[in-house]
Structures are given as C-alpha cells and as structure tokens.
C-alpha positions, -999 to +999 in steps of 0.1 A: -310-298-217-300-259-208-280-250-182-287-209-172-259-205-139-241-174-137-215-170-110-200-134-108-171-116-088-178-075-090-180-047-070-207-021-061-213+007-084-244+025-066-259+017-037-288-006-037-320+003-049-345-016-025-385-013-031-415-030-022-439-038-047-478-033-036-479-070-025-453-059-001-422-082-017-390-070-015-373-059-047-332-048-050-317-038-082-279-027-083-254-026-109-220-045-102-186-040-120-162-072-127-125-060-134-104-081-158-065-073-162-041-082-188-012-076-208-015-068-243+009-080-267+035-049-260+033-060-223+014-028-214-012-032-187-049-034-199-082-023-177-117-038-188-150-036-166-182-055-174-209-040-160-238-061-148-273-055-138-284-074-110-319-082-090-330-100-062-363-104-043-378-113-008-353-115+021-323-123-002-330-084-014-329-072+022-302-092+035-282-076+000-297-038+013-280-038+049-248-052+045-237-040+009-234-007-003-213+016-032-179+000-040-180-034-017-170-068-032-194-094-034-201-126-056-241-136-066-249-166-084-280-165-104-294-172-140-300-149-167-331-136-178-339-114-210-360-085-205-378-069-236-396-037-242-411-015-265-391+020-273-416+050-269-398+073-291-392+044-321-411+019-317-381-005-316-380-035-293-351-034-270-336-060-249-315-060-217-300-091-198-296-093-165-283-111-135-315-126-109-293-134-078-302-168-060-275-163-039-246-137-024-211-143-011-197-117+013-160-112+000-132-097+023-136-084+056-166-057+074-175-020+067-197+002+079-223-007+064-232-035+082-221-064+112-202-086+090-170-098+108-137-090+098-120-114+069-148-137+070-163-150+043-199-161+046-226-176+024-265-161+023-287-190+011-323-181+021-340-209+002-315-241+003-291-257+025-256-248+028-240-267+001-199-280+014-173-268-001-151-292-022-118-303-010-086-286-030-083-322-042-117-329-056-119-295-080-116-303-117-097-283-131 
C-alpha cells in the first residue's frame, strides 16, 4: 500500500496564475514558500524556505484566485505528482514535483483581497464533507 498526502503551511510568493483550458476548466498554478527556523549549534538563528509548486483545478482553483494573493498564509493538502519532460536544448529528461491541492485552509484573519472574516479560520472542501476536528485529547502524538 502507498500513502501520497501532503499537508503544507507556506505563504504566497506571486499571485495566482488562473487559466482556463479550451474545455473551459479552471486551472491555478502558484508557488508557496514554507519557513523553517532554528538554531545552529553556536545558537545563531538559521532561515530556510522550501519553495513549492502548487496546482489546483475547477472551483477549488477559483475559490484559491479570489481570496489569496502575493504574501498571504495558507495551508493545501494534496498529493504529489511527478512531472517529466524532454529538454529542447539537450535532450535530457527533466523532472519537477509538485503539490495538486485537494484542499485549502485560510490561515489568520481577512485582506483585501477578498471577504474572508477577520481571525477566522475556515476550511474550502469542494468535493467532500467537512471532516471534525479531533479533540486536543484524541491527537497522537
């Protein structure tokens, strides 16, 4: 059995790119930027970004286009899938991974960039039910 689930925290680094492919479905592809901080061994503070591609389709992509934009949190599950190519200029296959969002997670409060209330955080499932949230209790770990 394979389990391909990616859950990401990152912010915005452009806006998003939303087209419409001739069959008129929705297509978003953005790049977002997950921080990590630590301490090296000298206890001097150390800066890291991972920068992910990211793509989402249909009304997910849409919902994604009106109420994100450049520099705003946001959290998208998804799976990972491989995309391969052929380099013109050498002839070389190439490979990029990237991030295709099944769902979004507004983080923090509004902007001006869309309606989204103040400090709320709110779920955008377009194909499944809103799944509860597990008690403090029940997590794991």
């Amino acid at each position: 059995m394979s389990v391909n689930r990616v859950v990401i925290q990152g912010n915005f680094v452009q806006d998003p790119d939303l087209k419409y492919m001739p069959n008129g479905k929705a297509v978003l592809e953005v790049t977002i930027a997950s921080n990590r901080k630590w301490r090296d061994k000298n206890g001097e503070q150390k800066n890291e970004a991972t920068f992910v591609d990211c793509k989402a389709y249909d009304k997910r992509a849409e919902v994604i286009a009106k109420y994100f934009g450049k520099g705003k949190p946001v959290i998208f599950e998804g799976r990972l899938q491989t995309d391969q190519w052929q380099d013109k200029e050498s002839g070389k296959i190439r490979y990029a991974l990237r991030l295709v969002v099944s769902d979004f997670h507004f983080v923090g409060g509004g902007d001006d960039k869309g309606s989204q209330p103040a400090a709320q955080t709110a779920t955008a499932r377009t194909s499944q039910p809103a799944a509860s949230q597990p008690e403090e209790d029940e997590v794991p770990f």
